[in-house]
ZAMARPA-214271 format. One line per 8 residues: number of its first residue (from 1); their letters; for each residue x, y, z of C-alpha. Coordinates in steps of 0.001 Angstrom, whole numbers, plus 524288, in hexadecimal, padded with zeros to 5 digits. Example, Ala and Ser with C-alpha at 12.3 -4.5 7.8 and 13.67 -1.06 7.14 Angstrom:
<pts>
1	as	8300C 7EE6C 81E78  83566 7FBDC 81BE4
</pts>
This chain:
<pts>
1	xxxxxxxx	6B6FA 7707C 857AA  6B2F6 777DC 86241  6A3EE 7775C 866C9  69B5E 7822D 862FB  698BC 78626 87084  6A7A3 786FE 87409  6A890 791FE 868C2  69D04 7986E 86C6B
9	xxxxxxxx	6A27B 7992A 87AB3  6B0CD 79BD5 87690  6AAC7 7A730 86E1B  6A370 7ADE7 8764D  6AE40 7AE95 88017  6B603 7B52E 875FC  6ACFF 7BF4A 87295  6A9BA 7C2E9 88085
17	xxxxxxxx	6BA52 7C244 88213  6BA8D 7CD3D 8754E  6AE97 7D4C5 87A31  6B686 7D6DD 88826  6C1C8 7DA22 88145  6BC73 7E35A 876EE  6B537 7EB24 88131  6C1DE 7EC63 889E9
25	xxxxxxxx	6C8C5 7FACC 88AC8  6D75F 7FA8F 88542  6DB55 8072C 88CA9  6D8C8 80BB4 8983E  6D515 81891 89289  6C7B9 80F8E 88FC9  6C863 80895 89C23  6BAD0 80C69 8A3D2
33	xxxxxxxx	6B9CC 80FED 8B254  6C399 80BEF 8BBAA  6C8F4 8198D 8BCD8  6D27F 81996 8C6AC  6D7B6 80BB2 8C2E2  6DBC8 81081 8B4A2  6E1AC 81C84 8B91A  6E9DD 81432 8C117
41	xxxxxxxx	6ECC7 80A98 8B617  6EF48 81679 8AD0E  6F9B8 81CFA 8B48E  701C1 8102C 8B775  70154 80CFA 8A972  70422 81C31 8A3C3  71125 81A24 8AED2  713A7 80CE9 8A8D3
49	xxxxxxxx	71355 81105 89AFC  71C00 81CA5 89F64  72759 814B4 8A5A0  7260B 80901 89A7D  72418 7FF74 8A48E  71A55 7F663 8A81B  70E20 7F899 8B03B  70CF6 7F3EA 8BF5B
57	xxxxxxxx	705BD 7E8A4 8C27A  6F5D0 7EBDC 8C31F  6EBAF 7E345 8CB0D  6DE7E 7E61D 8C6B2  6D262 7E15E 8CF1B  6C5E8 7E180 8CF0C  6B8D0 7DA85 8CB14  6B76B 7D45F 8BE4F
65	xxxxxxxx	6B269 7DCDE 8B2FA  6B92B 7E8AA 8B592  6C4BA 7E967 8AB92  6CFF8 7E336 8B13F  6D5F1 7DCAB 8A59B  6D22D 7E5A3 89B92  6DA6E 7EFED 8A50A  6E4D8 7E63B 8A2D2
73	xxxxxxxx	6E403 7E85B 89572  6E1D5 7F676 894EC  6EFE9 7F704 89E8A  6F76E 7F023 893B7  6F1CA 7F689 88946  6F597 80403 88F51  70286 7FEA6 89231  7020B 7F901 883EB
81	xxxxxxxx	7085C 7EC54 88829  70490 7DD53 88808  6FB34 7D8AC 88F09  6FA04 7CA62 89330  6EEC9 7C53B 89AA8  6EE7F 7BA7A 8A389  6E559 7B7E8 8AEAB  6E7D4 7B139 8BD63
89	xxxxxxxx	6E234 7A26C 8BAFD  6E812 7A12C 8AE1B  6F75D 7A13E 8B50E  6F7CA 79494 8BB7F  70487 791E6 8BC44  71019 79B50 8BDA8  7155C 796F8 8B011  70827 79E39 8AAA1
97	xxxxxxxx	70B8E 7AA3B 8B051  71AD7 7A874 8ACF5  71754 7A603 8A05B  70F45 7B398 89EA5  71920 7BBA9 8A45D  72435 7B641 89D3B  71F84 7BA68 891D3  71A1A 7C8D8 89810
105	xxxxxxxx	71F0E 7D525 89078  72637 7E08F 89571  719A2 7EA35 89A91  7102E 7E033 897A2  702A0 7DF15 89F1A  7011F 7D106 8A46D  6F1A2 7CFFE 8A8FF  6EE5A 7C6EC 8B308
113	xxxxxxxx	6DF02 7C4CE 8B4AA  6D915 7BFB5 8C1F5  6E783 7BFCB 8C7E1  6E268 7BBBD 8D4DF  6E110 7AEE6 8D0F3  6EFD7 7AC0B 8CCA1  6F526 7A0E7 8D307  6FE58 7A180 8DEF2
121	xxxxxxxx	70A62 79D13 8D8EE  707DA 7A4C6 8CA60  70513 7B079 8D440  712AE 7B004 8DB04  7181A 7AFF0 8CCC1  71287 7BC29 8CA24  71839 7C396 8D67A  72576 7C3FC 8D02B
129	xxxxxxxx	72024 7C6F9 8C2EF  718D5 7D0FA 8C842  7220B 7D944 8D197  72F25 7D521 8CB13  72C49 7D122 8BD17  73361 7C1BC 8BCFA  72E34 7B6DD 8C03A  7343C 7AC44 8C80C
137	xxxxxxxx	734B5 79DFB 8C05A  7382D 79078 8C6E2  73FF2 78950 8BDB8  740F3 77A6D 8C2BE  73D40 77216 8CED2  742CA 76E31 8DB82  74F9A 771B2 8E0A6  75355 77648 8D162
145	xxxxxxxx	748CE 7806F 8D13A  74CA8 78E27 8D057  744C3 79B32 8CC47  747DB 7A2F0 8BF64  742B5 7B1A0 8C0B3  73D2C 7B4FA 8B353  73BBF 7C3F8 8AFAB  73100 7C986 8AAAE
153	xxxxxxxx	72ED9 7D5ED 8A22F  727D3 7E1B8 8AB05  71901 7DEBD 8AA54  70A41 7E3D1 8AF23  702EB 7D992 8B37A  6F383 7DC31 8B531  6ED2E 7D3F0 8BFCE  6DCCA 7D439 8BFE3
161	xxxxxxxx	6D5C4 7CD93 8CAB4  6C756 7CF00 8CE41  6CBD9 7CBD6 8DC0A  6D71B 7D2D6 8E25B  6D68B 7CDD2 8EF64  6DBDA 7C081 8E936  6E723 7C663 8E295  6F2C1 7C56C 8EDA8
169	xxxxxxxx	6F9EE 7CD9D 8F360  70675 7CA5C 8ECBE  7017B 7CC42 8E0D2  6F8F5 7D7D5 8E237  705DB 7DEC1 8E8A8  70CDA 7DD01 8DAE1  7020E 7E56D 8D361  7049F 7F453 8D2EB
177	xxxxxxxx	6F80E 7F8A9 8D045  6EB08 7F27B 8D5C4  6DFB7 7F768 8D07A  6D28E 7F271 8D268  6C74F 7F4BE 8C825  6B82D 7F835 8CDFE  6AB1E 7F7C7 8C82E  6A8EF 80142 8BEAF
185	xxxxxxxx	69CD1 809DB 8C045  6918D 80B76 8B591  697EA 817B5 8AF2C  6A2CF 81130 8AC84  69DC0 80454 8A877  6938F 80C7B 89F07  6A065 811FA 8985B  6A612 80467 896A4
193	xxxxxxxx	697D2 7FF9F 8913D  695F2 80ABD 88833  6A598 807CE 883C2  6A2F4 7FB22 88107  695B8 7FB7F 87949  69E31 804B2 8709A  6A7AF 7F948 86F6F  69C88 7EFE1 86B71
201	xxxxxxxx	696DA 7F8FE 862F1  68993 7FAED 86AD0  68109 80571 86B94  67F4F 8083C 87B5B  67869 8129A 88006  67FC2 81A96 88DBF  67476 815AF 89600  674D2 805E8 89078
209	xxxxxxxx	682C1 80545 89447  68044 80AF2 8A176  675D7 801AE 8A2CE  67EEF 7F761 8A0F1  68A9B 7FC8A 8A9C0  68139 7FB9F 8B57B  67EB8 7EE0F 8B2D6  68D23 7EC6F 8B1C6
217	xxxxxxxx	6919C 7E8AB 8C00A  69C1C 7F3D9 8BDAD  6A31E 7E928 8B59B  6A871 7EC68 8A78F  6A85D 7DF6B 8A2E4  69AE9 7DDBD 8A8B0  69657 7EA96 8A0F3  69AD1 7E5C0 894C7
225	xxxxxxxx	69539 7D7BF 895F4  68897 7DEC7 8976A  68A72 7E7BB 88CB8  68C36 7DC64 88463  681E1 7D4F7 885DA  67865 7E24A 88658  67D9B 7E38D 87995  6773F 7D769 87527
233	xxxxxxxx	66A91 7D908 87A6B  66A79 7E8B1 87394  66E41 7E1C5 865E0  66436 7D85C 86710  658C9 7DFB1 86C35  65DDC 7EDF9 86CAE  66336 7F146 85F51  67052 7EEFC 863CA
241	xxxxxxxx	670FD 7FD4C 86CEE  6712D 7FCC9 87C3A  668BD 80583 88268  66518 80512 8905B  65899 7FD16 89016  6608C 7F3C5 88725  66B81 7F1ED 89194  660E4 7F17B 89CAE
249	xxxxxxxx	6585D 7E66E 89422  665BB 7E003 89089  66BD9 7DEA6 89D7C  65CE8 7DA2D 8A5BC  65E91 7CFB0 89BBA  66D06 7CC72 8A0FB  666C8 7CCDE 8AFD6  67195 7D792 8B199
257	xxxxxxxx	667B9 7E1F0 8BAB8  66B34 7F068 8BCE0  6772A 7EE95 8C58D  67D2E 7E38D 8BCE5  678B8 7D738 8C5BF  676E4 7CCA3 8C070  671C8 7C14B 8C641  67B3E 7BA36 8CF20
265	xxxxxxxx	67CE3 7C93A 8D69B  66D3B 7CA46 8D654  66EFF 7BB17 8DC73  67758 7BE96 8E6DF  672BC 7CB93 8EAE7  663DC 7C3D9 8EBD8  66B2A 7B9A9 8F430  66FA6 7C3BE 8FE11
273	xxxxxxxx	663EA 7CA61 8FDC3  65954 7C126 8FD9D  65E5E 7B42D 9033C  66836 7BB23 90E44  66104 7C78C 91223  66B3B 7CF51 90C3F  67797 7C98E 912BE  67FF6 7C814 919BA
281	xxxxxxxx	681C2 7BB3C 911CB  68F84 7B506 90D57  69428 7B59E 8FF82  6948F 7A534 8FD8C  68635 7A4A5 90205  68320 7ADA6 8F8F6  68B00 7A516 8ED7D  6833B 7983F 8F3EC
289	xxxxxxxx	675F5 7A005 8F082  67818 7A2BB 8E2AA  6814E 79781 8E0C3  68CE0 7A147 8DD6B  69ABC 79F93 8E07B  69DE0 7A9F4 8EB61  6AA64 7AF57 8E418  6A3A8 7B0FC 8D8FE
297	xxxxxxxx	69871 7BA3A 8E12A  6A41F 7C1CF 8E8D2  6AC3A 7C50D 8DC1D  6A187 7C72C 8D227  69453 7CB4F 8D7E1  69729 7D021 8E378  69FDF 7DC3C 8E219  696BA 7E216 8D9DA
305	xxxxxxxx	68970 7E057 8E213  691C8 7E5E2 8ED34  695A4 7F23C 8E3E3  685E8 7F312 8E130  6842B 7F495 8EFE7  67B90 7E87F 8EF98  6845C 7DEA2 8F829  68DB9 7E310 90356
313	xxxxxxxx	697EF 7D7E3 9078A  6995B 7D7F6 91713  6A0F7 7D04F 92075  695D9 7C82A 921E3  691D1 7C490 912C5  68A25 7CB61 907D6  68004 7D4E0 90B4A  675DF 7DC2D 902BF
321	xxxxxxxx	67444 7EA5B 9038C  6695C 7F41C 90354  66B3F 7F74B 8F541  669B7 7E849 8F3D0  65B2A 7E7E8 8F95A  65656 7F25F 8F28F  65D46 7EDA1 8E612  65A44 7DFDA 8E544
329	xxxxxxxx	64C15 7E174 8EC9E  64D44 7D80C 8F670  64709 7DCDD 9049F  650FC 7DE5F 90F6F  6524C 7D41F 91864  65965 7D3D8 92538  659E0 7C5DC 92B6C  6509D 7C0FD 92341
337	xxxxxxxx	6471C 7CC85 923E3  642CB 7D719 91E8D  64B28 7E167 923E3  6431C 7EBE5 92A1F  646AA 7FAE1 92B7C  64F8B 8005D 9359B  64958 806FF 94181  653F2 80F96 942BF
</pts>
């Protein structure tokens, strides 16, 4: 029998996995922000559903959070075709990805999450799926060996990647459209905050959702992982309805502050400021202070305290800006000094 805190553990991942998924748009009709990125998406799938053939390839990039696979989803369902999902560490060996395609569907959208982290060989494998719809099988060893092409039925495949500058050349060549997916801004993230309360059946007022769409790092996922647990503290000690003193109370509790840091940003923004007089300073001294991994501080946190204005990244490390200082409250300091006024 399995231990009690193994079901605990296995259900709670399932009802966060259903809460994602319930709270995910099925057309892109619903799909929030992003303008110019679903009117491209809209008019290459209207001309695909017009010639009965299946879509071009799409790349989609950007940081995590922003709707990449439920786009994905929404592309399929507008097609109204399969949709398998797959993601880059999971195909290990090119008989995992031969064994997926083999089986693909004429039209059908084939998903590939983080694709920048496919292996070498399973990436060459793909080339030929991609551009010419086979693949290319070695049957035996040694001087016996030959190579059987395989067809395939005509498919889209959907690559996501948080990083695009790891996705090759090759591969990135074989994608027709490449779209890249930005931060959304509060009005947009107040929609998707308002939509979603209505999903969960919670009374929101306009100014509690906005409240928690500036907290939201411009992230979706973010915004609704914050409505969630707001929504506990409002049926506990609000009478279940989310006003904007609610959300404010709520989200001080969660350490979340105005701008949506939390406390590994407010970490490394203090380290800059306070122990390096604002920078220059490199990126892995920074990780040493706080006893962060360095990737982990140039994918997640940083991007969005450089969108804030609060840390600039120069040739010569991290620096703190202006808006930093008068943010954060930390005196200026130049070389270990105050940093007095300009003469001129």
């Amino acid at each position: 029998m399995m231990p009690k805190d193994r079901l605990v553990s296995a259900s709670s991942l399932e009802d966060e996995l259903q809460f994602e998924a319930g709270l995910r748009p099925r057309r892109l009709a619903d799909f929030t922000g992003q303008a110019r990125l679903k009117e491209n998406l809209q008019i290459a799938i209207e001309a695909a559903r017009k010639r009965g053939e299946a879509m071009d390839h799409v790349l989609l990039y950007g940081p995590p959070g922003l709707g990449k696979t439920t786009l994905a989803s929404i592309i399929a369902q507008e097609l109204e075709v399969a949709f398998n999902q797959t993601s880059g560490p999971v195909l290990q060996k090119k008989l995992d990805l031969s064994g997926l395609l083999s089986t693909i569907q004429p039209r059908q959208v084939f998903f590939i999450d983080e694709i920048h982290r496919l292996l070498p060989d399973v990436e060459e494998m793909l080339y030929s799926a991609l551009e010419d719809f086979h693949l290319d099988i070695l049957i035996g060893t040694g001087p016996g060996a030959r190579t059987h092409s395989m067809p395939l039925q005509k498919f889209t495949a959907i690559g996501a990647t948080t990083r695009q500058g790891l996705v090759s050349a090759p591969l990135r060549s074989r994608f027709g459209l490449v779209l890249r997916l930005n931060h959304y801004d509060v009005a947009d993230l107040t929609t998707i905050v308002v939509r979603s309360a209505r999903l969960l059946e919670t009374p929101v007022d306009l100014e509690g959702a906005e409240e928690i769409a500036r907290r939201a790092r411009g992230t979706p996922r973010i915004a609704n992982r914050l409505l969630r647990r707001v929504r506990d503290y409002a049926e506990v000690r609000a009478k279940g309805h989310v006003t904007k003193e609610v959300a404010m109370t709520a989200l001080d509790m969660l350490e979340v502050d105005r701008f949506g840091l939390d406390e590994i940003d407010q970490k490394i923004m203090r380290t800059v400021l306070e122990k390096f007089g604002g920078g220059p300073v490199g990126v892995n001294t920074i990780a040493a202070s706080i006893g962060e991994e360095s990737e982990t501080i140039e994918e997640v946190y940083e991007p969005y305290l450089i969108q804030l204005g609060f840390l600039h990244r120069s040739p010569r490390g991290r620096m703190a800006t202006e808006r930093a200082y008068d943010y954060f409250k930390v005196p200026r300091r130049f070389g270990g000094a105050e940093r007095q006024p300009e003469l001129f």
